[in-house]
N, C-alpha and C positions, 0 to 999 in steps of 0.2 A: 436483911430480909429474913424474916422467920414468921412462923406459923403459931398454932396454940400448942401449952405444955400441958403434959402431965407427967407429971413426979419428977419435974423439973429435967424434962428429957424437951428439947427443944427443934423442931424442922425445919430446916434451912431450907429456902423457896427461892436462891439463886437458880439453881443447875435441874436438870430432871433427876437426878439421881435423889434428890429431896432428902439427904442424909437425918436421920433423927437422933442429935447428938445428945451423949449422956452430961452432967455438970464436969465442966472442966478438960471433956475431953474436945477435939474437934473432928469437921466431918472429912470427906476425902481429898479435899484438896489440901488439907494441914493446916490451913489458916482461918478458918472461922470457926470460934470458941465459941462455947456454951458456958458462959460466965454471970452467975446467980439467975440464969431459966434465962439471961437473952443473947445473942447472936453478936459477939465481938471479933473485929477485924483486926487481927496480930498483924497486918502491913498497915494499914493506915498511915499513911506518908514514911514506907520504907522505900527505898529505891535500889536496883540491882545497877540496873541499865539505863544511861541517861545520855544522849547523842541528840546534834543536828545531820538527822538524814535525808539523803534526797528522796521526795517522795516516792517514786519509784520503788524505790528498796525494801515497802512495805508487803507486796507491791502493790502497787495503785500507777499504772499507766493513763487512766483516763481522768486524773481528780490534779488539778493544777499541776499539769507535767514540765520538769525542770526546777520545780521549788521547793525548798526546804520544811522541813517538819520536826520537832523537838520531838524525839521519842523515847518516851519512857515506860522503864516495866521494874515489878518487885519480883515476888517470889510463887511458887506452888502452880497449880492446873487440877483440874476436874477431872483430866484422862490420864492414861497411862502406858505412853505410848513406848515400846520398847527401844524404837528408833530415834527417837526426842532428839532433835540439832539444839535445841536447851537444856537440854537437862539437869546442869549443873545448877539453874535457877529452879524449873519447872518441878525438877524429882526429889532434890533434896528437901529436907524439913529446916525452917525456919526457926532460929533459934531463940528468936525471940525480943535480942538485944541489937538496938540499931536505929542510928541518929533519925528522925522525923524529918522530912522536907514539908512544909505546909503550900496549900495550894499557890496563898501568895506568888513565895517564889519561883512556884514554875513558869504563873503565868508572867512574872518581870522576867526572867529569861526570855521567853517565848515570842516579849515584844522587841528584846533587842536588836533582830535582825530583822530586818525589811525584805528579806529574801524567806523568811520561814513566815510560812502559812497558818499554822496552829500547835494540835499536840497532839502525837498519836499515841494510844495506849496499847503498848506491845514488849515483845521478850517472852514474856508469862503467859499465864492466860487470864485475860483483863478480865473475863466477867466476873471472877469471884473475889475480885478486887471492887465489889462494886459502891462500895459509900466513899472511896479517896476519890474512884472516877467520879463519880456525880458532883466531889465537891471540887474537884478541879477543872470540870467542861464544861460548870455552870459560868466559874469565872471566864472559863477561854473564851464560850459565845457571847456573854456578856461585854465582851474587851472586842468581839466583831471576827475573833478567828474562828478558824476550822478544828471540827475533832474527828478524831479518827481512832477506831476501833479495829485492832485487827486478831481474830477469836478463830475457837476452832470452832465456835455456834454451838457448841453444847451448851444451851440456857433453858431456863421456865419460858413461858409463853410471858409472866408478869413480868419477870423482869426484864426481857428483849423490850416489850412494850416503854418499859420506862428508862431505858437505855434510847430509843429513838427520839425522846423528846429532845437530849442533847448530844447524838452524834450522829454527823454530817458525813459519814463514809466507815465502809466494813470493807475489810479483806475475813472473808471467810475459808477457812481451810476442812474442805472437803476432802477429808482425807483418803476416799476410797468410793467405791459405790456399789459396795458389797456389805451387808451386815457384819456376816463372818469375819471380813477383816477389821471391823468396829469389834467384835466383842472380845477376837485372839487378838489384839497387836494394840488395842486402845482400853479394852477395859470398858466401854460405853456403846453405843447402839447409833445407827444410823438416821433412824426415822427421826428423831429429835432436830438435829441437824438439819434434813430436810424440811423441815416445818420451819426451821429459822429462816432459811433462804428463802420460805415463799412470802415469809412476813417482811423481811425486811426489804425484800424486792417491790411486795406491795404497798412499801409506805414511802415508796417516791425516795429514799435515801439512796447514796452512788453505793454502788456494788460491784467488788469484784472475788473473783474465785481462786482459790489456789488448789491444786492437785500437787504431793508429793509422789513422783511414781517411783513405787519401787520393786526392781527386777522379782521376779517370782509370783507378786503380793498385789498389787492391781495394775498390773502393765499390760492386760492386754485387749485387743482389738475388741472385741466383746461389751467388756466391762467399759471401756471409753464411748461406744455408739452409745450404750448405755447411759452413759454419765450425760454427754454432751446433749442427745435428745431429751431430756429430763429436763435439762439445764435452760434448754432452747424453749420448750412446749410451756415447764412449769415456772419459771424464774425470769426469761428474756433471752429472747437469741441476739441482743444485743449487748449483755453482761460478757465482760471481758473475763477468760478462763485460764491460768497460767498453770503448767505445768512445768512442772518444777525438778531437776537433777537431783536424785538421790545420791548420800554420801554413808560409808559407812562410820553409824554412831553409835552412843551407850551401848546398849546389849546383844545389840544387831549386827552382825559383820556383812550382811550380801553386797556384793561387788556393786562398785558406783553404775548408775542408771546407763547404759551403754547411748552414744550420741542417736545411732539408728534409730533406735527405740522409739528416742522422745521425737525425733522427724514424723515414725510411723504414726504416731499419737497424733502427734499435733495435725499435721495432714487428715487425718482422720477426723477429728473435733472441728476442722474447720469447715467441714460442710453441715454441719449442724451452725455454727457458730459464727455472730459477725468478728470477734475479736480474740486472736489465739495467740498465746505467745509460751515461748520457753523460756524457762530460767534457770539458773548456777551452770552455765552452758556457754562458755565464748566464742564469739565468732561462728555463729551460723545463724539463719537470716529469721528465728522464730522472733527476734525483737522487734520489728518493725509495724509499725500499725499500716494496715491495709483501707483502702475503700471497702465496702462491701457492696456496692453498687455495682463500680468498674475495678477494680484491685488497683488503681493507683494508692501508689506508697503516700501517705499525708506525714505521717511523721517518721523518723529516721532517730535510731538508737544506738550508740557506739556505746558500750559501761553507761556510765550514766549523763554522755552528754547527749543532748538533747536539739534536733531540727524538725522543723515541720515544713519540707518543701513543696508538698501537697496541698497544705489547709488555708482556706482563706474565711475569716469570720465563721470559724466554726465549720465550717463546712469543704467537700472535695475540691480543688479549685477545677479541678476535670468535669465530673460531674452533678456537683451539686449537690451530693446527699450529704442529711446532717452525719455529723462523726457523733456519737454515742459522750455525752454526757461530759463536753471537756470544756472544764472550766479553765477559767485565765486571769479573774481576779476574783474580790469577795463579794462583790457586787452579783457575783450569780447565785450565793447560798442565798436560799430560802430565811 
């Protein structure tokens, strides 16, 4: 994607950051070049990260829970984040040299297993990977699978729009709900973000949220009412919100997310919110999906094996109310 040139200085219309690169150089994610005035993708069928994962793991609790997902990611990211659990893929520059996978074969992988659903674009951050994704999600929904997108929503208004024509589910990572901690710890801005999750909330695609909390930097009571009223008013209080155990990574050292913490959090999020859960956090009860009607338990989460002794056709088998967007085969995408 790019804009008009002059003096062969070219705008990249991925990201809001709208980089206007000089010949030959690229803009801040390191991977899209300015090569003779137009916008070239140095990943284009590079792969870092290539996995059948369970869906879940994305995370996506509400989008065919218990089945498989081929997930793949390259290289580079739009933000900068000093905590990055990728970094080794996301921070590092790309060196340029590096076998091509073409879309073909992901999508023949992809149909191997009858247990994997489609193909999630993750590791990285997928939007500025965005001509390999479009040529690989056209094949996956063409073939009848699911795609999935999991971004930190730093994009243009254009290109989210043309990312929804082919994928079927976003984990978004709202990584704060402070500016300040977008412009000290990411390098990029809030609002942007925000405008993703109202757009892609409002185009009927499955949605869900992630929070990394980390101790000092948005952990608290405040900033979460914050978050989660937002989330509930402008997005759906029916969007599933996970929040997530910090670990210490790249340049950051603050002590792992303490267990109380993410309890007080999440207890909190959930009276704004039908669907709350914790994650990198074992054995305590934030994995379980609740009714929101009557709080009976519908499904049960041990790691990633999966019951639903609650749900029946979709719905509480207690009370009756629908559970939030849980598909169970492909006969439900759109």
């Amino acid at each position: 994607m790019e804009k008009g040139k002059e003096r062969n200085i070219v705008e990249c219309t991925i990201c809001p950051y709208a980089c206007k690169i000089g010949e030959g150089a690229t803009g801040i994610c390191g991977v899209r070049k300015n090569v003779s005035g137009k916008i070239e993708l140095l990943t284009w069928g590079v792969i870092s990260g290539y996995a059948f994962d369970p869906v879940e793991k994305k995370p996506l609790y509400h989008f065919f829970p218990g089945r498989k997902i081929l997930s793949i990611g390259s290289w580079g990211c739009n933000m900068r984040c000093d905590y990055c659990q990728n970094y080794h893929i996301s921070q590092n520059i790309f060196s340029g040299a590096a076998q091509k996978v073409k879309p073909e074969e992901i999508l023949r992988d992809s149909l191997r297993d009858n247990q994997n659903i489609g193909v999630a674009f993750t590791y990285n951050e997928p939007v500025i990977w965005y001509e390999y994704v479009r040529d690989v999600a056209h094949l996956v929904k063409e073939a009848g699978q699911a795609t999935v997108m999991v971004t930190n929503g730093y994009v243009s208004e254009k290109a989210l729009f043309e990312y929804l024509e082919y994928i079927d589910a976003f984990n978004v990572d709202l990584k704060a709900f402070n500016n300040d901690f977008y412009k000290r710890l990411t390098g990029a801005t809030l609002e942007p973000v925000k405008k993703a999750l109202r757009i892609i909330a409002g185009s009927g695609r499955h949605l869900e949220i992630t929070t990394l909390i980390i101790p000092g930097r948005n952990d608290s009571v405040r900033e979460m009412v914050d978050e989660a009223s937002w989330i509930a008013d402008e997005v759906g209080r029916d969007v599933p919100l996970h929040l997530s155990r910090y670990f210490p990574m790249y340049k950051r050292n603050d002590p792992a997310t303490p267990e109380e913490t993410l309890l007080r959090l999440y207890e909190t999020a959930r009276k704004y919110l039908s669907y709350v859960y914790i994650g990198n956090l074992a054995g305590v009860s934030g994995q379980d999906t609740y009714c929101p009607g009557c709080n009976n338990i519908v499904t049960r989460r041990s790691g990633y094996r999966i019951s639903h002794p609650g749900l029946k056709l979709n719905r509480c088998s207690v009370c009756g109310k629908e559970i939030y967007r849980y598909f169970t085969s492909s006969s439900c995408l759109n």
